[in-house]
C-alpha positions as CSV (number, residue, x, y, z in Angstrom):
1,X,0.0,0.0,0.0
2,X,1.6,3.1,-1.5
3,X,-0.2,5.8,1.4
4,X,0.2,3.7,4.2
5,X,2.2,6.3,5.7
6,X,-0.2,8.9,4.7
7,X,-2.9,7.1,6.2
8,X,-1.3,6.8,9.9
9,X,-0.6,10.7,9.5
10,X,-4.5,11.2,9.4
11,X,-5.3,8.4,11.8
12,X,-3.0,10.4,14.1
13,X,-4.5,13.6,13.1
14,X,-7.9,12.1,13.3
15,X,-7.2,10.6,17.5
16,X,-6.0,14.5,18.6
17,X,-9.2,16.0,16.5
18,X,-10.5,14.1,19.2
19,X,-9.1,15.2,21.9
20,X,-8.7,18.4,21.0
21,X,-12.9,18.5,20.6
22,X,-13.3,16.6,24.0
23,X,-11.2,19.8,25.4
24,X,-13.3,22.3,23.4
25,X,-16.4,21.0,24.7
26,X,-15.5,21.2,27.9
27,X,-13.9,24.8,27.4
28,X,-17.7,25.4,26.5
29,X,-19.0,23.8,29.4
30,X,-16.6,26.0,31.5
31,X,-17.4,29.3,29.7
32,X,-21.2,28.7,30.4
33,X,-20.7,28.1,34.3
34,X,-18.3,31.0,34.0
35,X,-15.8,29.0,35.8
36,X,-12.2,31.0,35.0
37,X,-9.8,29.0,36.9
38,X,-11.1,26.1,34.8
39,X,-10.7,28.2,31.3
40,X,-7.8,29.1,32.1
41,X,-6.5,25.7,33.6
42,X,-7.9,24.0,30.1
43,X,-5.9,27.0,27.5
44,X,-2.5,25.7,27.8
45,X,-4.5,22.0,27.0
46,X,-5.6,23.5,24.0
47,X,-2.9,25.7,22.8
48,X,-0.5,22.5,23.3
49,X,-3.4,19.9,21.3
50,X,-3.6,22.5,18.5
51,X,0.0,22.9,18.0
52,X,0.3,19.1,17.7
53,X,-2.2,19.2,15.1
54,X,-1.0,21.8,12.4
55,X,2.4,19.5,13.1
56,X,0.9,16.7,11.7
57,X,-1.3,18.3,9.4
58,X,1.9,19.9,8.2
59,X,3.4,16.4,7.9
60,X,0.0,15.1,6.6
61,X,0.6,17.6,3.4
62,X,4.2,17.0,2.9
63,X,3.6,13.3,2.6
64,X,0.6,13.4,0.2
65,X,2.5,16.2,-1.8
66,X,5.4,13.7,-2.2
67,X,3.7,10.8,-2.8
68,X,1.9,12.4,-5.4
69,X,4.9,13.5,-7.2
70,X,6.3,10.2,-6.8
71,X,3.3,9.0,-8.7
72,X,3.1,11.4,-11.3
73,X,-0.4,12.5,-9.8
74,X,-1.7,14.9,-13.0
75,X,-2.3,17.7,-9.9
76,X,-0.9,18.0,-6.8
77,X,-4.1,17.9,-4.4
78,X,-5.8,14.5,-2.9
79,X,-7.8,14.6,-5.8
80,X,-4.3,14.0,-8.2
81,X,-3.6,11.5,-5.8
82,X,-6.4,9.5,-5.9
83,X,-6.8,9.4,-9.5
84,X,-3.8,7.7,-9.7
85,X,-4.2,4.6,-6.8
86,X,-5.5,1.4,-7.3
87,X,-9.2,1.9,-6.4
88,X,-9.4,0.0,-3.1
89,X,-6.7,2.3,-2.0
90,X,-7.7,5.4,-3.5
91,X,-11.3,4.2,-1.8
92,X,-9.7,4.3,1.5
93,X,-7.5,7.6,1.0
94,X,-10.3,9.5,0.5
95,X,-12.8,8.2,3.0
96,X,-9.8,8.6,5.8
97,X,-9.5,12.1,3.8
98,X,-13.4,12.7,4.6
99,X,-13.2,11.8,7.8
100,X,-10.2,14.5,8.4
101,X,-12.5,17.1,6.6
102,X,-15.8,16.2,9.0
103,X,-13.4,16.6,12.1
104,X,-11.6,19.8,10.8
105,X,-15.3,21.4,10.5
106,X,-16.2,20.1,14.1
107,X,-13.5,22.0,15.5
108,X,-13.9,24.6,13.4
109,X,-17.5,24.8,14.5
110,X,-16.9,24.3,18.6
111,X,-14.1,27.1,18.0
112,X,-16.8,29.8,17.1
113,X,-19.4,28.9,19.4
114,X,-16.6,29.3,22.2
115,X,-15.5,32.5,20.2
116,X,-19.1,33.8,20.7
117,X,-19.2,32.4,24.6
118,X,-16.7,34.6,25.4
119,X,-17.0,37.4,23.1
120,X,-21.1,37.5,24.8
121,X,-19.4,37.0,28.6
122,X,-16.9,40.1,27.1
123,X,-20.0,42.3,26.6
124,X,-21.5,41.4,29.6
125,X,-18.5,42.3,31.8
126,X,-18.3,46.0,29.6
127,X,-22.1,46.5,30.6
128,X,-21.7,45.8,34.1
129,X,-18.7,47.8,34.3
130,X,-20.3,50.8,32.2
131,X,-23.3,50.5,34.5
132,X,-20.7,50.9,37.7
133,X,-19.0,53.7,36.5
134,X,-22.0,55.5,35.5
135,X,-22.9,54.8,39.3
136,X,-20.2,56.1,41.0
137,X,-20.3,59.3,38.7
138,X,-24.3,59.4,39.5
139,X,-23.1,60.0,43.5
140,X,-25.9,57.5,44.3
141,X,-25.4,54.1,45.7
142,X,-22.6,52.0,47.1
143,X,-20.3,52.8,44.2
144,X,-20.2,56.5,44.7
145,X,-17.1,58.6,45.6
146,X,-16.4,61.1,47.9
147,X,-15.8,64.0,45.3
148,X,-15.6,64.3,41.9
149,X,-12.8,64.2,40.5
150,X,-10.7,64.0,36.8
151,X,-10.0,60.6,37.1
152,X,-13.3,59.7,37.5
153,X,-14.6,61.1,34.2
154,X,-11.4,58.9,32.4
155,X,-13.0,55.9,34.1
156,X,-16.5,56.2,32.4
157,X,-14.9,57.5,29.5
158,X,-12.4,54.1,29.4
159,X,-16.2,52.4,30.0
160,X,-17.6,53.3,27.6
């Protein structure tokens, strides 16, 4: 078999797409409770999983480039390549290569909604914070101050 090698790349890829989702979804999880010491106990996790992926993805594409210069592919994309394997393999190239596109979108997918967890916690903390300011400069309340001063007015300003 010509892309075994190939093949073990994306099986490799394809056991830290799981890992690295497992992580994401509970990165969600954590968001939701608003649980920070768990967020940021689960980044490094995540920074370390994605870094091992693009490494094998980048080895992924090196190999698949080679082999399909080695055989004469009429394009070099997975396409090329499986034009030119017997069709049991080329069967199995591209279902692993599905399988690597499915997972890519997963993450993809899980890496928004997070995006958009904490972006929507990010607006909720400016609101609250704008509300505070707004509070102290009101002289009403248990956020008031004493006197009014030019620092104050740079605070709401920064708030807003």
């Amino acid at each position: 078999m010509k892309s075994r090698h190939l093949q073990s790349l994306w099986s490799e890829w394809l056991a830290s797409s799981d890992s690295i989702l497992r992580c994401l979804h509970e990165q969600t999880v954590a968001v939701t409770l608003r649980d920070v010491p768990r967020v940021e106990r689960l980044q490094p996790d995540l920074d370390l999983m994605t870094t091992e992926l693009r490494r094998i993805d980048a080895l992924a594409l090196a190999e698949a480039k080679r082999l399909a210069e080695e055989l004469e592919a009429p394009t070099l994309s997975l396409r090329g390549l499986v034009s030119v394997l017997e069709k049991t393999e080329a069967a199995q190239v591209q279902l692993t290569a599905n399988k690597v596109l499915s997972a890519s979108q997963n993450i993809q997918d899980v890496v928004a909604k997070n995006r958009k967890l904490f972006e929507s916690e990010m607006t909720y903390i400016n609101g609250t914070l704008t509300l505070i300011a707004k509070a102290a400069v009101a002289g009403k309340g248990p956020y008031r101050t004493r006197a009014k001063s030019a620092s104050m007015s740079v605070l709401v300003d920064a708030a807003a």
